[in-house]
Backbone as a chain_set.jsonl record, in Angstrom:
{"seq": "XXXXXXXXXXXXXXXXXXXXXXXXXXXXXXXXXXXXXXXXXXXXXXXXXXXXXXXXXXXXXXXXXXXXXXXXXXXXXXXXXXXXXXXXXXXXXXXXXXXXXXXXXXXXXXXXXXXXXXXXXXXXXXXXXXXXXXXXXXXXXXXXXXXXXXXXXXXXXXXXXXXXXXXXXXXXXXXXXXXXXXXXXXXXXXXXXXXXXXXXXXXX", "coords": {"N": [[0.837, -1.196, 0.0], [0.673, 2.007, -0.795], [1.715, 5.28, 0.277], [0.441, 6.728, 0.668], [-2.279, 5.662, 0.222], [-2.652, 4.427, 2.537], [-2.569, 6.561, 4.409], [-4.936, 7.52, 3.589], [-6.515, 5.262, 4.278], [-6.381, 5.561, 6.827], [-7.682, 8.353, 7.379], [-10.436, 7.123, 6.851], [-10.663, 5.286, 9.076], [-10.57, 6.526, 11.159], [-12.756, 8.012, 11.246], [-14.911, 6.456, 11.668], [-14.854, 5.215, 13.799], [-16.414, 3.22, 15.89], [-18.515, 4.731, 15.812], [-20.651, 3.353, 14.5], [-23.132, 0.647, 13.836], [-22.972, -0.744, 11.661], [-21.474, -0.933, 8.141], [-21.885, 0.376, 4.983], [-21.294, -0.628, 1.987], [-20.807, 0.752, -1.703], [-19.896, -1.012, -4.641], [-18.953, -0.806, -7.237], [-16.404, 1.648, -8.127], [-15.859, 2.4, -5.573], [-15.654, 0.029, -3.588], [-14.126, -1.357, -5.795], [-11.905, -1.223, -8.434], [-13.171, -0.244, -10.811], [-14.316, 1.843, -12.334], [-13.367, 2.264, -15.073], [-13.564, 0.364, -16.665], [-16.564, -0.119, -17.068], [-17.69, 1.894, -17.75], [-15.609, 1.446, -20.634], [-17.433, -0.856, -21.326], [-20.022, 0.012, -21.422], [-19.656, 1.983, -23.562], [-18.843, -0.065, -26.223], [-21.003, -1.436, -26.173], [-23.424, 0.205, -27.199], [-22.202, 0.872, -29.358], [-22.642, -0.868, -30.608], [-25.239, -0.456, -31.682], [-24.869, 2.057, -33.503], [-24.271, 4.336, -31.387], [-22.691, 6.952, -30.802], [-21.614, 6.657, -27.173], [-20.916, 8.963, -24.833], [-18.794, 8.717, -22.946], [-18.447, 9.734, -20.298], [-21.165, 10.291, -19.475], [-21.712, 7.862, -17.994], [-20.475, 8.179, -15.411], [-21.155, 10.295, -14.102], [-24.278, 9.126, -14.106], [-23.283, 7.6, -11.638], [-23.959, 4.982, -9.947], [-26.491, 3.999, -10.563], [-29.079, 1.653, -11.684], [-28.493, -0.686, -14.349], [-30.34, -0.633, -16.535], [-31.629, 1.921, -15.72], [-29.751, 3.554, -16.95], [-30.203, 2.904, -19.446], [-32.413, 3.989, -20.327], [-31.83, 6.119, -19.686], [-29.981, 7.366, -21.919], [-31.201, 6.456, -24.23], [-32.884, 8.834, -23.558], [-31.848, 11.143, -23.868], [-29.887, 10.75, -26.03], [-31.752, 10.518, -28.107], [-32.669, 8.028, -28.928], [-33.733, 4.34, -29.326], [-33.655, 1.938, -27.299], [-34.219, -0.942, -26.06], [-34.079, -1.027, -22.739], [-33.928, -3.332, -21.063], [-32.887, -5.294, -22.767], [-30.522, -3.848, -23.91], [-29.621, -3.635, -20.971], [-28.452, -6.303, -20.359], [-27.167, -7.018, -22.403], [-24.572, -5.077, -21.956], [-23.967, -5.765, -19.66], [-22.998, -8.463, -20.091], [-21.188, -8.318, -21.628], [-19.287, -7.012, -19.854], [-18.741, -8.431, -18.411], [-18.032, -10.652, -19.878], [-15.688, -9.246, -21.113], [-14.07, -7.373, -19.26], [-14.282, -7.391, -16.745], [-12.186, -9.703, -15.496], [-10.159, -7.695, -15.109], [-10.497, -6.283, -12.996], [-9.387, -3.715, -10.161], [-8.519, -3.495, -6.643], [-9.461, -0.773, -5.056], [-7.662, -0.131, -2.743], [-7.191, 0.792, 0.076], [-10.106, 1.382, 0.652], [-11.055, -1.402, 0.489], [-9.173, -2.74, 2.458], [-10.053, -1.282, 4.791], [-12.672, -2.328, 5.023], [-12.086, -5.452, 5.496], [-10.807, -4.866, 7.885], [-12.798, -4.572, 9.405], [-14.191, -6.98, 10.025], [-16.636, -9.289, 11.326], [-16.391, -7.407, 13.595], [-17.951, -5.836, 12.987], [-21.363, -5.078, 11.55], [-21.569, -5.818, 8.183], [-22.484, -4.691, 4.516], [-22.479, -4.791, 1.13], [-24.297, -2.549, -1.004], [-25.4, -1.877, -4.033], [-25.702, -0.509, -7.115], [-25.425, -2.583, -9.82], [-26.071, -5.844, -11.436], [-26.814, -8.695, -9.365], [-25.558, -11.405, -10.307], [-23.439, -10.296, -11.577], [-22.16, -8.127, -9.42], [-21.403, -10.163, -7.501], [-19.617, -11.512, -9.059], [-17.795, -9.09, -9.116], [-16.952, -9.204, -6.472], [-16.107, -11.423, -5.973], [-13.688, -11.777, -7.499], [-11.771, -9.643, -6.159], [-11.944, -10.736, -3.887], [-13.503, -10.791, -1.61], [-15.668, -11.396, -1.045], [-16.928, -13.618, 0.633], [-16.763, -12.277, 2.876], [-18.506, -10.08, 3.435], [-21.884, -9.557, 4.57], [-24.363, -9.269, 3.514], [-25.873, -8.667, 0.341], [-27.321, -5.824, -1.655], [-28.703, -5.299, -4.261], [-29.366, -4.293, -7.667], [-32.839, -4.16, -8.858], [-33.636, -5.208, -6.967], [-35.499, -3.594, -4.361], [-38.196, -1.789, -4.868], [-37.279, 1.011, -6.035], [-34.259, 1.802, -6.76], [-30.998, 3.243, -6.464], [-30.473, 7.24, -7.132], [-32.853, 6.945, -5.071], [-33.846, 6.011, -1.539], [-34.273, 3.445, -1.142], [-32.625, 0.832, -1.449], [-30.957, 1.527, 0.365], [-32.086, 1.47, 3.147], [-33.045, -0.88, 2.962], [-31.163, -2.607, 3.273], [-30.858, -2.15, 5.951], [-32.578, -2.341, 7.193], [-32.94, -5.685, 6.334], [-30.056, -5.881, 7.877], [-30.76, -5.521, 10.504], [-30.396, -2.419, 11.378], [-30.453, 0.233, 12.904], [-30.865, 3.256, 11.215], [-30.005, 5.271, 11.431], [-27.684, 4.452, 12.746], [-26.348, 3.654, 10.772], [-23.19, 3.966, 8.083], [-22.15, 5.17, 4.786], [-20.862, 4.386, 2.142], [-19.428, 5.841, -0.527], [-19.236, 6.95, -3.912], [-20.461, 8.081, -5.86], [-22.988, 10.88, -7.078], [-25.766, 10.088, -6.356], [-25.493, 8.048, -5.169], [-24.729, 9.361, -3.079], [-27.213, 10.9, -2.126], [-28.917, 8.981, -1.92], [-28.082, 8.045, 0.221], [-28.628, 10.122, 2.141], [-31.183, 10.091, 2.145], [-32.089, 8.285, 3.019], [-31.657, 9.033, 6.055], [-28.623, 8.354, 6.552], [-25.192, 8.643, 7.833], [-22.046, 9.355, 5.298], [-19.723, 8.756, 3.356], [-17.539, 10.376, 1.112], [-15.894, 8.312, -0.932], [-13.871, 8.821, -2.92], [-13.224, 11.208, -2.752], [-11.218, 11.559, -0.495]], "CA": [[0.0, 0.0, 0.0], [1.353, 3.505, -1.209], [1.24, 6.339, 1.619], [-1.194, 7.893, 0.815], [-3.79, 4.846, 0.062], [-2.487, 4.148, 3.84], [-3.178, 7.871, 5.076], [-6.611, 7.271, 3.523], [-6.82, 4.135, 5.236], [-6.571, 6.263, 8.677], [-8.578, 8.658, 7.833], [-11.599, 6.354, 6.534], [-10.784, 4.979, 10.224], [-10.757, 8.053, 12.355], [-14.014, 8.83, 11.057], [-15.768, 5.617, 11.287], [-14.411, 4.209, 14.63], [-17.219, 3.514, 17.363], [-19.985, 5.476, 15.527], [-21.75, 2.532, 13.649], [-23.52, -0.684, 13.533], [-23.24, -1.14, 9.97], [-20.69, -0.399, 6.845], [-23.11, -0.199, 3.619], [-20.439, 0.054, 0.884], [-21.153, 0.872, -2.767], [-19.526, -1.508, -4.984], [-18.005, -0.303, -8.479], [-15.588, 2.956, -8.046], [-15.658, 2.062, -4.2], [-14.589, -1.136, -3.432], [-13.432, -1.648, -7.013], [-11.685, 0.077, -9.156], [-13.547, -0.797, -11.909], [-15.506, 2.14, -13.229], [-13.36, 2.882, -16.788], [-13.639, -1.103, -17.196], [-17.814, -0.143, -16.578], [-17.564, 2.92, -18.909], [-15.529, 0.858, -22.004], [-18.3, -2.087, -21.85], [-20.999, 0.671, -21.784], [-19.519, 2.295, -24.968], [-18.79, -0.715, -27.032], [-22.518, -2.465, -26.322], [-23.911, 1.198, -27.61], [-21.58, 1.021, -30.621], [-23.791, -2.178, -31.437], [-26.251, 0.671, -32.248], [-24.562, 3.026, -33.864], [-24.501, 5.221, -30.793], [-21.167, 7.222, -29.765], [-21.716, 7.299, -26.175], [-19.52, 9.565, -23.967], [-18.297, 7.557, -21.001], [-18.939, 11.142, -18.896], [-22.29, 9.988, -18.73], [-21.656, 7.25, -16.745], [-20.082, 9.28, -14.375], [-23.076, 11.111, -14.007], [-24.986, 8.592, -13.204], [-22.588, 6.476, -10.985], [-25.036, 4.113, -9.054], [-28.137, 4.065, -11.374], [-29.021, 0.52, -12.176], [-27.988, -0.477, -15.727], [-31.643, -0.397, -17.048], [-31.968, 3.162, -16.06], [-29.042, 4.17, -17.774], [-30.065, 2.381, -20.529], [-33.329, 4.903, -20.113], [-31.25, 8.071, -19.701], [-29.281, 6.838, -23.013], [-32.412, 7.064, -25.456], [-33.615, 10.209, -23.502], [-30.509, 11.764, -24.062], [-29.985, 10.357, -27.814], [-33.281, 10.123, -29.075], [-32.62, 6.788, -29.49], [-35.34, 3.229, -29.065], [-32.956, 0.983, -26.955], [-34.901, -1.906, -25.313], [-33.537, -1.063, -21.97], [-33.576, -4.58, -20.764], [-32.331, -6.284, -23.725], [-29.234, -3.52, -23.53], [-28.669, -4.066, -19.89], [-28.248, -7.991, -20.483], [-25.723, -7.454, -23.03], [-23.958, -4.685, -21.235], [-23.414, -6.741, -18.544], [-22.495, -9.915, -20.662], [-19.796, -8.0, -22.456], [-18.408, -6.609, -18.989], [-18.519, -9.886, -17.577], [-16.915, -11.402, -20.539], [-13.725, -9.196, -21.36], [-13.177, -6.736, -18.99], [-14.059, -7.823, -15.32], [-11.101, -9.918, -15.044], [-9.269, -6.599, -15.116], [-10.722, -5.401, -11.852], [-8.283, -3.973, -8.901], [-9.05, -3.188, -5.977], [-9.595, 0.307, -4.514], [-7.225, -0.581, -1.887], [-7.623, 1.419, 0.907], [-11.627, 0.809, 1.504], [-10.97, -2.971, 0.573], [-8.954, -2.695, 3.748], [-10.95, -0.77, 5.392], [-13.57, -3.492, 5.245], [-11.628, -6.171, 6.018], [-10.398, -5.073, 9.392], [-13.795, -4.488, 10.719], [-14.851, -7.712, 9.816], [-16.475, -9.829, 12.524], [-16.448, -6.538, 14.273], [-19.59, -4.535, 12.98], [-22.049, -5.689, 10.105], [-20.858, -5.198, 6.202], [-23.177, -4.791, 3.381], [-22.575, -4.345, -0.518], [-25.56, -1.962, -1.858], [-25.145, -1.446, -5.475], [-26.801, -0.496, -8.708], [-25.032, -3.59, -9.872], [-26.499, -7.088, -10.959], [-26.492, -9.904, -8.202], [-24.86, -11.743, -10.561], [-21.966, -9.236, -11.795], [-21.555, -7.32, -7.947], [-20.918, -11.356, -6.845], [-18.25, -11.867, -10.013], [-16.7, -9.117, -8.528], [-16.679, -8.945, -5.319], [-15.165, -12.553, -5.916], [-12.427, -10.904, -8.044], [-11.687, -9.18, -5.35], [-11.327, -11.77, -2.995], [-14.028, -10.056, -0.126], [-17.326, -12.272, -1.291], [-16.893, -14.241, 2.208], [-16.597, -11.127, 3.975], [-20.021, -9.507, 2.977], [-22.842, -10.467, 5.116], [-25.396, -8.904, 2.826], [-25.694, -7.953, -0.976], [-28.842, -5.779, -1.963], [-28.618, -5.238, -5.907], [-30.094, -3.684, -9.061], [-34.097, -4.602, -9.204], [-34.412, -5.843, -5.573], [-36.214, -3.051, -4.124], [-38.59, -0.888, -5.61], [-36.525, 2.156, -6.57], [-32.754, 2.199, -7.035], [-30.414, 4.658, -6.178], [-30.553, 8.354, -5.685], [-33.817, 6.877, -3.697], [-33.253, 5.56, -0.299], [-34.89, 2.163, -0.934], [-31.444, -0.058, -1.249], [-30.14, 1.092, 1.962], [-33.304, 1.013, 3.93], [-33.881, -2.193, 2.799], [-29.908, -3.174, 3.921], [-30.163, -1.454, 7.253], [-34.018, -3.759, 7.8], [-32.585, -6.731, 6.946], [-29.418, -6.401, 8.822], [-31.715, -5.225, 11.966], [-29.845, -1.702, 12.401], [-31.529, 1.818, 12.867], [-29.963, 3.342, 9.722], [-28.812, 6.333, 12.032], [-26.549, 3.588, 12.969], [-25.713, 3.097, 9.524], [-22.764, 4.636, 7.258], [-22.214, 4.576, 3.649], [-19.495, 4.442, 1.198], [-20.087, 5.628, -2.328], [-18.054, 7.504, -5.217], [-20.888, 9.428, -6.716], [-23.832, 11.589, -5.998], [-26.967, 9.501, -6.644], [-25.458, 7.218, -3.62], [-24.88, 10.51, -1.556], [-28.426, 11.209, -2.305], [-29.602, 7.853, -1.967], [-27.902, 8.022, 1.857], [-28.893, 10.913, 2.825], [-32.627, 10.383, 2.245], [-32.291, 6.874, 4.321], [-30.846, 9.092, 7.211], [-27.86, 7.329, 7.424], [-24.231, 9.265, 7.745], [-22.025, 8.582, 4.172], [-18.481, 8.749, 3.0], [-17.264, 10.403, -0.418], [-14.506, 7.937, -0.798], [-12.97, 9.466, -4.402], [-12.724, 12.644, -2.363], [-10.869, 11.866, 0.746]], "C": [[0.874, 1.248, 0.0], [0.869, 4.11, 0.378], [0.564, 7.002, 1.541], [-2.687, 6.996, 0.222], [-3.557, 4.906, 2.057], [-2.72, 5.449, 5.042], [-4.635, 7.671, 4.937], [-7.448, 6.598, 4.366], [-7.548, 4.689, 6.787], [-7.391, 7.028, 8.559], [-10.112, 8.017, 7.853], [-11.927, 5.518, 8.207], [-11.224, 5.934, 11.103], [-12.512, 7.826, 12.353], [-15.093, 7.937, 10.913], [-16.207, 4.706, 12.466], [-15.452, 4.523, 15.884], [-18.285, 4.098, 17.191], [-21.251, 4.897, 15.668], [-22.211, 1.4, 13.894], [-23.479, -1.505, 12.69], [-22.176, -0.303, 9.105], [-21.714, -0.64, 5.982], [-22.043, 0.151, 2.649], [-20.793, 0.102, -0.934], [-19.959, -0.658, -3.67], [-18.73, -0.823, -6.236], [-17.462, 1.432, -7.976], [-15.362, 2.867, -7.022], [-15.028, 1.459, -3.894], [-13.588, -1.393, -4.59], [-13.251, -0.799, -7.654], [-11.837, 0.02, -10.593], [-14.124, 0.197, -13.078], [-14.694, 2.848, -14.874], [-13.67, 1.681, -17.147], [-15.519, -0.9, -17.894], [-18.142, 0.508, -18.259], [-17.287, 1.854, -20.609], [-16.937, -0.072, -22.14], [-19.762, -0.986, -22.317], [-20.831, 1.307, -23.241], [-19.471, 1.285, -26.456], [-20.378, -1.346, -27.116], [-23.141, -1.283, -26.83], [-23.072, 1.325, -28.743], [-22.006, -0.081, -31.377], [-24.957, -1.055, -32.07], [-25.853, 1.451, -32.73], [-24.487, 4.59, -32.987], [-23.104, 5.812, -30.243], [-21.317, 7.899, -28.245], [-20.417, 8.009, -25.489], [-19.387, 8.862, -22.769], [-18.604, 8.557, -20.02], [-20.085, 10.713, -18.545], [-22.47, 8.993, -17.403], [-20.838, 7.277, -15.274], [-20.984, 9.677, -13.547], [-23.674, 10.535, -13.33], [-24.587, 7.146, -12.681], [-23.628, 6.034, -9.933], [-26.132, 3.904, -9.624], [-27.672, 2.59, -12.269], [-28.81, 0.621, -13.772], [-29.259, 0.262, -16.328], [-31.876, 1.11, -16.984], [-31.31, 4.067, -16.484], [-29.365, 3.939, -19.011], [-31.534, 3.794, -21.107], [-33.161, 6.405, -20.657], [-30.544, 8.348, -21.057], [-30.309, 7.586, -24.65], [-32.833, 8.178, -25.225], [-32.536, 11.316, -24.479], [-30.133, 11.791, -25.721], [-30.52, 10.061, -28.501], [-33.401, 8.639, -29.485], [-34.005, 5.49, -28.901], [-34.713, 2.074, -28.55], [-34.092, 0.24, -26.183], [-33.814, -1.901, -23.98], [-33.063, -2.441, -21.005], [-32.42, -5.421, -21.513], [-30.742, -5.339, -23.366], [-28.628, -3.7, -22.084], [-28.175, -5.202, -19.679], [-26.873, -7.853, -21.396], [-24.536, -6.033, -22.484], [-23.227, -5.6, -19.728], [-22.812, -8.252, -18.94], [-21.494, -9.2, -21.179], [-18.84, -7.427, -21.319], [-17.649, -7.594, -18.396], [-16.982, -10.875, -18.136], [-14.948, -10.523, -20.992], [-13.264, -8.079, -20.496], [-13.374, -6.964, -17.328], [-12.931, -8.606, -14.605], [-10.182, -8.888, -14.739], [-9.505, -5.925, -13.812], [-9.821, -5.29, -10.539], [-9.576, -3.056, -7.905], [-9.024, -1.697, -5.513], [-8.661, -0.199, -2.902], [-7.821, -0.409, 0.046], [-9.035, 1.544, 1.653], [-11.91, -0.505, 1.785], [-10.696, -3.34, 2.036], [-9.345, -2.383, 4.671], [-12.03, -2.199, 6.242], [-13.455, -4.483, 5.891], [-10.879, -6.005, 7.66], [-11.429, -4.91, 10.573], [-14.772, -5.92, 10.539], [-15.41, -8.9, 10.913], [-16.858, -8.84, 13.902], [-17.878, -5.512, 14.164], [-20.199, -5.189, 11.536], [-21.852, -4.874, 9.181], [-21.71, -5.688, 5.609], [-22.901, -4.188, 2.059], [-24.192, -3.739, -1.177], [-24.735, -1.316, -2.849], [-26.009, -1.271, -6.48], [-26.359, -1.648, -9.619], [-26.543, -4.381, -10.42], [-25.904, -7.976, -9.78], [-25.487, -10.76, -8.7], [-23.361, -11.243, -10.72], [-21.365, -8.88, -10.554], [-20.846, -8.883, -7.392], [-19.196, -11.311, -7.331], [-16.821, -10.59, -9.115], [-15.992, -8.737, -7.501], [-15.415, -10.433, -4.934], [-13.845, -12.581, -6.089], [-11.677, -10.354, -7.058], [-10.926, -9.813, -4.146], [-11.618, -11.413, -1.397], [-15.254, -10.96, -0.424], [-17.603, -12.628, 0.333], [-17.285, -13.568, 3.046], [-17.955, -10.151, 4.107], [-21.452, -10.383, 3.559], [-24.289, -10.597, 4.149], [-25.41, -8.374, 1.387], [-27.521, -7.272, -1.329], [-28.177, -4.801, -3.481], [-29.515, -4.63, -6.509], [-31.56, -4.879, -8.951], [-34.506, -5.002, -7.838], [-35.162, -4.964, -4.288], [-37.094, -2.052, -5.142], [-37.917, 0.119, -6.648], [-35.315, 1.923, -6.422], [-32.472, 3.424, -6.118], [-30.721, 6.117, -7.114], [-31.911, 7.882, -4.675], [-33.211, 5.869, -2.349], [-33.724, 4.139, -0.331], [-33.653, 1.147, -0.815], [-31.036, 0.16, 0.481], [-31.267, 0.795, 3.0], [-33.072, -0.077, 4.246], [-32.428, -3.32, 3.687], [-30.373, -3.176, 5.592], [-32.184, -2.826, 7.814], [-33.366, -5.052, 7.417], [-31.258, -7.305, 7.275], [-30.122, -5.922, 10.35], [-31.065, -4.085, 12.529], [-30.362, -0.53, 12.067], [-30.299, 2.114, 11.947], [-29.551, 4.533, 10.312], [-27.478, 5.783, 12.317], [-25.455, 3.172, 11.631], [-24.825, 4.362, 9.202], [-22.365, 4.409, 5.868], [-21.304, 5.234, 3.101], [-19.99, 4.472, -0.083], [-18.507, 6.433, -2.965], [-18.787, 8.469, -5.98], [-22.169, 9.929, -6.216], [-25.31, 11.125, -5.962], [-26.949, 8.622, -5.186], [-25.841, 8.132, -2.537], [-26.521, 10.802, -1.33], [-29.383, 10.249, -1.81], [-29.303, 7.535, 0.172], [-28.648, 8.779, 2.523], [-30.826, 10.88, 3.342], [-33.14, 9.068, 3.406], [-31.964, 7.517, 5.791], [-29.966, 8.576, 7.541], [-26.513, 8.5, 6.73], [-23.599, 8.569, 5.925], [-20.906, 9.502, 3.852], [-18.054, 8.785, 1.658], [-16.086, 9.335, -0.457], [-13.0, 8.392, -2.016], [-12.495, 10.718, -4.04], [-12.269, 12.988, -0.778], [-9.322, 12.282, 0.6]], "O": [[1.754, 1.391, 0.849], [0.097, 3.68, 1.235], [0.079, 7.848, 2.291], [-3.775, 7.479, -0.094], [-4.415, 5.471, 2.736], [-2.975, 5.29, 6.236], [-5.431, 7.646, 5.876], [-8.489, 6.9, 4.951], [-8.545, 4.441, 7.465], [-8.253, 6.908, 9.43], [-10.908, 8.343, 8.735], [-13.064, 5.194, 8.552], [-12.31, 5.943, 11.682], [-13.251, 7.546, 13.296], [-16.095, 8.249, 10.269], [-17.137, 3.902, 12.525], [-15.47, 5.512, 16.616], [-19.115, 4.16, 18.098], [-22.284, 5.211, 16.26], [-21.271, 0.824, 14.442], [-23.8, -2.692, 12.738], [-22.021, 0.896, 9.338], [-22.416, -1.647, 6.071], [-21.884, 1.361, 2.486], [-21.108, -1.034, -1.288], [-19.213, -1.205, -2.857], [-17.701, -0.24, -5.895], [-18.263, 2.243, -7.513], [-14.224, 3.326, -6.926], [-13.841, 1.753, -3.748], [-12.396, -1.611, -4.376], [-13.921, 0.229, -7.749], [-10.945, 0.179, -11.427], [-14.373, -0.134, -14.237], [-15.243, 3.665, -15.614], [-14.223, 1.734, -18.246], [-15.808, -1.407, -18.978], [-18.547, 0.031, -19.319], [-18.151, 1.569, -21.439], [-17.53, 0.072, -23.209], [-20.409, -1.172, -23.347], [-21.746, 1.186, -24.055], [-19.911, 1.677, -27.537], [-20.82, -1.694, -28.211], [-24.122, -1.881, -27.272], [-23.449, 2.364, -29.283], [-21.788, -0.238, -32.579], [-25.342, -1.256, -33.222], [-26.701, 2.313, -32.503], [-24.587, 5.687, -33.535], [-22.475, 5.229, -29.361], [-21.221, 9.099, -27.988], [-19.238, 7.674, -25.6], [-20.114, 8.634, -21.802], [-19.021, 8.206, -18.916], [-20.29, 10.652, -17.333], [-23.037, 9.159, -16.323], [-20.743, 6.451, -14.367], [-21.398, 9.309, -12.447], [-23.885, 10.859, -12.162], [-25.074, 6.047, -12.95], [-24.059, 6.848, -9.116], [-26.957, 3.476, -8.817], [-26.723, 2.334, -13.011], [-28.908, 1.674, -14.402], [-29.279, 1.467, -16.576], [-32.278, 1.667, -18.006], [-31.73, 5.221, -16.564], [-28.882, 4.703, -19.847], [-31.46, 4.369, -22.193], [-33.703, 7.251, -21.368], [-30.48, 9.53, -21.393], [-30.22, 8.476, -25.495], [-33.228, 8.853, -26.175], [-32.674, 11.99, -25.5], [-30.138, 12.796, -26.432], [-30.193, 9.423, -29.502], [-34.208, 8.221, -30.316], [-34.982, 5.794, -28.217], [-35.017, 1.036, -29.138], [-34.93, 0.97, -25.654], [-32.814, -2.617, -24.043], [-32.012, -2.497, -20.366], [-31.428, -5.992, -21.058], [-29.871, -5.899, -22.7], [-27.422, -3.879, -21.913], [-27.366, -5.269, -18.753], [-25.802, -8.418, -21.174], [-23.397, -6.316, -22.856], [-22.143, -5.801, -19.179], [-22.263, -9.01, -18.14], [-20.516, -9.938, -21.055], [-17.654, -7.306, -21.629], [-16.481, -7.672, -18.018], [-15.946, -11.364, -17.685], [-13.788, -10.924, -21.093], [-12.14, -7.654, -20.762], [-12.399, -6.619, -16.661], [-12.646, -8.38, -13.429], [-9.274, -9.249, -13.992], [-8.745, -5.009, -13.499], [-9.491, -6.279, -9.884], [-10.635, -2.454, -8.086], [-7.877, -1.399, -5.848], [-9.368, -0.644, -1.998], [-8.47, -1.103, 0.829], [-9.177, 1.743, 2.86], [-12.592, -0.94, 2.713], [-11.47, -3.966, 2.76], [-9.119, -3.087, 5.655], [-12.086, -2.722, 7.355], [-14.266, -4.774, 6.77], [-10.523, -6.936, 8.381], [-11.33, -4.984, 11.797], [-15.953, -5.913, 10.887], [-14.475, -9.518, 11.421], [-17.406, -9.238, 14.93], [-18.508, -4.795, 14.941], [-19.514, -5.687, 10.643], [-21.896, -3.644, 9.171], [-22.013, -6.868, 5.785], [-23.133, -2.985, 1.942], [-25.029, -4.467, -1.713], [-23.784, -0.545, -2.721], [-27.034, -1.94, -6.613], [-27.216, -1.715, -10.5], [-27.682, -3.998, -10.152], [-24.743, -7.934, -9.374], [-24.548, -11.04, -7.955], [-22.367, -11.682, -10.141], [-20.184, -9.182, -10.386], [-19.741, -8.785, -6.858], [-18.144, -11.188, -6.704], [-15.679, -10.827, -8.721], [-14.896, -8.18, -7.433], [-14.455, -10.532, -4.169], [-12.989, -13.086, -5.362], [-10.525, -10.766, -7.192], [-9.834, -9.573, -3.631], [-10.887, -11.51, -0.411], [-15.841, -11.09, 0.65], [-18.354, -11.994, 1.074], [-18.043, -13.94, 3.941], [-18.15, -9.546, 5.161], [-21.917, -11.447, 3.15], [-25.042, -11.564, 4.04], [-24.736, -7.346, 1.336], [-28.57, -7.915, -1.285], [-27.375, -3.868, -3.515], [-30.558, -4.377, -5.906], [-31.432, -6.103, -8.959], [-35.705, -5.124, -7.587], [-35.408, -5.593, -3.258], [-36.56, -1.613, -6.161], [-38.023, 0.017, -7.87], [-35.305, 1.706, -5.21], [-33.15, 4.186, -5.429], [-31.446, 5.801, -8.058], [-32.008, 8.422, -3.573], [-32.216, 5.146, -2.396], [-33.481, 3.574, 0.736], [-33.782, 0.496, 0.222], [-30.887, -0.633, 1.411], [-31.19, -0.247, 3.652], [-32.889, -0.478, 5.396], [-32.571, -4.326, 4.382], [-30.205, -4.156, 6.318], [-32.469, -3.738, 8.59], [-33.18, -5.709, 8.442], [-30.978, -8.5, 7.176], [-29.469, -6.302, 11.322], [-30.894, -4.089, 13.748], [-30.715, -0.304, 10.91], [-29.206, 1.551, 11.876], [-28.591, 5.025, 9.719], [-26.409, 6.381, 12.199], [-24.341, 2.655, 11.554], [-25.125, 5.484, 9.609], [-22.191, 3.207, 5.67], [-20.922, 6.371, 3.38], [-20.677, 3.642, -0.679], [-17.324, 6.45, -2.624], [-18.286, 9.405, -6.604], [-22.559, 9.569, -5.105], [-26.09, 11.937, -5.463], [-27.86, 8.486, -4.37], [-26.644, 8.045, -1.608], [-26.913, 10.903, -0.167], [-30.48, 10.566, -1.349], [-30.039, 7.043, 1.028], [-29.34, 8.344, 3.443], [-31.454, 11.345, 4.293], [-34.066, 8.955, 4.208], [-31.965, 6.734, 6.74], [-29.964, 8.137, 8.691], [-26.601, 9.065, 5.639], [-24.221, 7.698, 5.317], [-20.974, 10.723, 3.989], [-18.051, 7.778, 0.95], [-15.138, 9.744, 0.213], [-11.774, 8.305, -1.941], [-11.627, 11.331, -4.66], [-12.575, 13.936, -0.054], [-8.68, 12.63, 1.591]]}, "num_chains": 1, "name": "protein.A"}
């Protein structure tokens, strides 16, 4: 670990130690440091359509299940994507050539792992169940994750508060108790409305 993932380290500690009941961590740009891997698969499965997306978008909307990118896509480019059908092969083309490529975000990885045993850990993501698994596996934290709540399994997605809610009910902890780890502002949004504290981690 560089000195300054390892400064991070401390402060992501300082500021975490004795508060909580619960870690809720975001998955892609968070734990992983996956999101240009996210970006290329999103541009090439939209170059099946003749569409030149800008990868900024998915920036934009870091945490928004595929499907409703796939949404914001046609709004955006007038286009008639079958938002399903593109989030299936978005996610089959990430799966297939560029998820092996995923490192870790060191410094929250660690994070995670030293409170493990010690306070309840949950993965909320805009993610599939399947994909957030692949690569949390990648990773080499799957084990370590008591809870995964994913793309489609509550009502609303992120920026709404329904993912963490739904974490913080079925790990059994008042979501004041809760804190959350994201990378972009749909999560921050998505925390804030659950009441639960929440950690830029791209901007510590």
């Amino acid at each position: 670990m560089t000195k300054s993932s390892a400064k991070k380290l401390e402060i992501l500690t300082q500021r975490t130690e004795g508060k909580y009941d619960a870690f809720l961590y975001d998955c892609d740009g968070t734990l992983a440091n996956n999101m240009p891997l996210h970006k290329a698969a999103y541009v090439k499965a939209a170059s099946k359509y003749n569409i030149e997306l800008d990868p900024n978008l998915i920036d934009e909307l870091a945490g928004w299940p595929t499907v409703k990118v796939a949404e914001e896509i046609n709004r955006r480019y007038a286009t008639n994507l079958d938002p399903v059908t593109f989030g299936k092969e978005k996610s089959l083309l990430y799966v297939s050539e560029f998820i092996s490529q995923t490192e870790p975000i060191d410094y929250v990885v660690d994070h995670l792992k030293n409170h493990v045993g010690k306070i309840k850990i949950a993965v909320v993501s805009g993610g599939s169940r399947s994909t957030v698994e692949k690569t949390l596996t990648t990773l080499g934290i799957l084990p370590y994750i008591e809870l995964l709540v994913c793309a489609g399994e509550t009502p609303k997605g992120k920026p709404f508060p329904d993912p963490f809610l739904r974490a913080a009910e079925l790990l059994e902890v008042n979501p004041s108790r809760c804190i959350v780890f994201e990378d972009g502002d749909p999560g921050v949004q998505a925390a804030e409305a659950a009441g639960m504290d929440w950690i830029r981690v791209d901007q510590i």
